[in-house]
N, C-alpha and C positions, 0 to 999 in steps of 0.2 A: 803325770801330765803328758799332754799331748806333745811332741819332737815337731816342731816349728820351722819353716823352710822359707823363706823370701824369694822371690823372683821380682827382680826390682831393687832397687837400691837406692831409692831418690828421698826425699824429705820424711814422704810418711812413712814407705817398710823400713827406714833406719831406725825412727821414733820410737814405731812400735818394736821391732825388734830388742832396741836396748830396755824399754821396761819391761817387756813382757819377761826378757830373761831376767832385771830386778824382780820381776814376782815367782818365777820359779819355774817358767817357763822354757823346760830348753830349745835353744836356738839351732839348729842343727848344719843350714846349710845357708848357703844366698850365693845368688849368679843375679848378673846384671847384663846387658850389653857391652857396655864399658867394664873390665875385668877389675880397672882401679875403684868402679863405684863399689862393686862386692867388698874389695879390699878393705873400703874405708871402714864399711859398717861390719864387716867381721873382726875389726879390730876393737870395735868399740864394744863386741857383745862375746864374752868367755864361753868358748868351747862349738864358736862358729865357723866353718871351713868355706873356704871359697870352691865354687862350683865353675867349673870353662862354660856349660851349658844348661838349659834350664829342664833341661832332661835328666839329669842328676840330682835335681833336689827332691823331686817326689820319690825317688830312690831312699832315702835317706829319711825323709819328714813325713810323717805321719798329716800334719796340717800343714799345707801351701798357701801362702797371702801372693797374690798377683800384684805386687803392689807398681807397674807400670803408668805410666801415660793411658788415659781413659782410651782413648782410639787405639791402643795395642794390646789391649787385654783380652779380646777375642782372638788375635791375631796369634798374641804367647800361647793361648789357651791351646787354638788348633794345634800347631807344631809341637806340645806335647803327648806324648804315649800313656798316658794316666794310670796307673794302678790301680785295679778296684777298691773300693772302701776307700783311698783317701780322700780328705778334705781339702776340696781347692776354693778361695776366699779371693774376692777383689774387694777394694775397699774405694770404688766408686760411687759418690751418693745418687747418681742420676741413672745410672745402668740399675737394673735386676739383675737377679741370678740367669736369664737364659742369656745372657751375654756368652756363659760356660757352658752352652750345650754339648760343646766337642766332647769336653770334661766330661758331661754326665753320662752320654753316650757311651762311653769307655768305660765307666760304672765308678767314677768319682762322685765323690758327694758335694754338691756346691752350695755356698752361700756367700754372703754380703755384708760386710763386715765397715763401716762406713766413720772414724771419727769427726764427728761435726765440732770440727774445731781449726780456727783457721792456724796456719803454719809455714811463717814467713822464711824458717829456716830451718835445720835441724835444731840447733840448740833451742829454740823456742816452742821446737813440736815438742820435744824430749819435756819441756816444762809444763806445755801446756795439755797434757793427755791427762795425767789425774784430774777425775771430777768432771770431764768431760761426759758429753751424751752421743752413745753410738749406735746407728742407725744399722739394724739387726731385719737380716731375709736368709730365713733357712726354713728346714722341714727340719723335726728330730728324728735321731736324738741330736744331732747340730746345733740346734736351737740352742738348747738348754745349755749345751760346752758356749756357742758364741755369748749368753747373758752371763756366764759363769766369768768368762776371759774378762766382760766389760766391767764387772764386779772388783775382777783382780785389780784393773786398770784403776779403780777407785774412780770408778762413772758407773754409769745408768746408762741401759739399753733399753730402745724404742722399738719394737716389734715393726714392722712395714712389710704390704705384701707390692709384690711386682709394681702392680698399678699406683702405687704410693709415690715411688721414687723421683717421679721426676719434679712432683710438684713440692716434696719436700725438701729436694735439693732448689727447686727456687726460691724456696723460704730463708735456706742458709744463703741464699746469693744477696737476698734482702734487707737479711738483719747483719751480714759480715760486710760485703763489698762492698754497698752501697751504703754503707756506715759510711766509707771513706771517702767515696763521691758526697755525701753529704759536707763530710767537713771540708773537702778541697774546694766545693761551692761559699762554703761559710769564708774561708780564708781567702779566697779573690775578693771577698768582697771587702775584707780588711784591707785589702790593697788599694780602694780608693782613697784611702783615710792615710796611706803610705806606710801599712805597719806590714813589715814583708811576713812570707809565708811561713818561716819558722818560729817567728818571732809569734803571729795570729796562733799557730797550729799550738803552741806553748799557752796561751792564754786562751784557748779554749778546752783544751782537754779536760783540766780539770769541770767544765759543763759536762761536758758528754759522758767523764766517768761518776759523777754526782748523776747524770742521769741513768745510770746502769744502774748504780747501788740503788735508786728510787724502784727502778724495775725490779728489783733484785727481793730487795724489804719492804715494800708498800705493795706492789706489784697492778696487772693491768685492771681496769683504768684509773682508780686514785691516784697512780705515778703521775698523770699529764700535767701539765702544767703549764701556763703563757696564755696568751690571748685568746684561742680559740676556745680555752679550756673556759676563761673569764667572760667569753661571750662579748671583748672588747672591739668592738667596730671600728674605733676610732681608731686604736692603733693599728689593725691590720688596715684599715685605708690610709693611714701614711706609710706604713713598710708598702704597698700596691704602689702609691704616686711615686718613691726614693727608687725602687727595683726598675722602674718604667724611665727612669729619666738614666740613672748610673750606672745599670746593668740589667735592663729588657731582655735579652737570652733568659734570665733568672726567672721572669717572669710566670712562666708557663708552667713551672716545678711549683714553685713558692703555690702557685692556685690549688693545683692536684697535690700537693700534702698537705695543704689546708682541709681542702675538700675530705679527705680520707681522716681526719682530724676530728671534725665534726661528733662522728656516731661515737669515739672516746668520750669527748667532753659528754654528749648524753648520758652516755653508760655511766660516768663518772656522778653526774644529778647537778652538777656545776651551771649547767645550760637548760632551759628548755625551750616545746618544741619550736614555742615563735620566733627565740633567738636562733636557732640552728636552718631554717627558711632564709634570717636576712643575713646568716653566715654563707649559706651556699647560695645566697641571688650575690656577693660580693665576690666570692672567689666564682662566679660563673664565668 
């Protein structure tokens, strides 16, 4: 296998670092900014040497993961001297590969190596990369070694060219981060009723992960379910009048998810089309 080099030392090149050397990947080098960031993650992955500069791991590694801060990955890119034929890798879901043009200029080979999977810490990346799905931009033979790696990874890679990138990283913005602004909306609004936010965040969860597993085993659109799905008027016009008197800010989301709701319950055959006219004259 390919000799694997970090440049970066933050959440995700630790992650990935420590499985990849679980699957047989060896790890070779890592430099950071901070010399203790290298430190920590070569302690965690057997037979990885700490680097002073990010000019001695392509020395060394055959594949290079940029794994930086999105805004300094072109920036690590340039101030490297690149060896021909190596592999240099960032692992931004919104950049493409010409982010690395310095790179290829200098006759490295780049791509785009992206885990779509959110990663609150390292111990939680380190858990959460199996079975993951990773957002793949090379040319081969790259290609074929980056689907290979995500294979190893025990995930599935999603082919993407240049033009792909940004709008599939708004997708992961959609269905991750705004997961969470969903339920920080849901738990103020426990807070009228005086049930604090840990307390709400606790008794909801188990919804929203019943509604994963629905996505997950029924899948889109039979998953949906609740009022829009039932075509239930009456009750979205008293959540409309409750949101209007005790939390109006809410208002304007609660319409536009509604609204976006609609064409599911269609697709689903739960609604038709005369009820989904006096769904969207209600959420208008």
């Amino acid at each position: 296998m390919l000799k694997v080099g970090f440049i970066g030392a933050g959440t995700v090149g630790t992650a990935l670092a420590v499985r990849l050397r679980e699957r047989g990947y060896p790890v070779v080098a890592a430099a950071s900014r901070s010399r203790g960031s290298a430190e920590k993650l070569a302690a965690r992955v057997d037979g990885c040497g700490v680097c002073d500069t990010a000019q001695e791991v392509p020395g060394l590694a055959e594949l290079v993961f940029i794994t930086t801060p999105d805004d300094a990955i072109a920036s690590v890119a340039d101030q490297v001297d690149w060896p021909s034929g190596v592999r240099v890798l960032h692992c931004s879901g919104a950049h493409s590969v010409d982010i690395l043009e310095s790179a290829t200029n200098g006759g490295a080979i780049a791509g785009a190596f992206h885990p779509l999977q959110t990663f609150a810490s390292v111990d939680h990346a380190i858990g959460n990369i199996p079975g993951s799905t990773f957002g793949v931009e090379a040319e081969e033979p790259l290609l074929t070694e980056l689907k290979d790696m995500a294979t190893a990874l025990e995930g599935r890679a999603v082919i993407l060219k240049g033009g792909d990138k940004v709008l599939y990283h708004a997708a992961a913005v959609i269905a991750c981060n705004y997961m969470v602004t969903l339920a920080k909306l849901a738990t103020d609004l426990w807070q009228t009723f005086e049930v604090p936010v840990p307390e709400a965040t606790q008794a909801l969860l188990p919804l929203m992960q019943g509604t994963v597993n629905n996505l997950n085993n029924v899948g889109l659109p039979k998953c949906l379910t609740g009022p829009v799905a039932r075509g239930d008027l009456g009750t979205i016009r008293k959540h409309l009048d409750a949101l209007e008197a005790a939390s109006p800010e809410l208002l304007s989301a609660y319409r536009e998810l509604g609204h976006h709701t609609i064409p599911i319950a269609l697709a689903k055959g739960t609604i038709d089309e005369a009820r989904a006219v006096e769904l969207k004259n209600l959420f208008a």
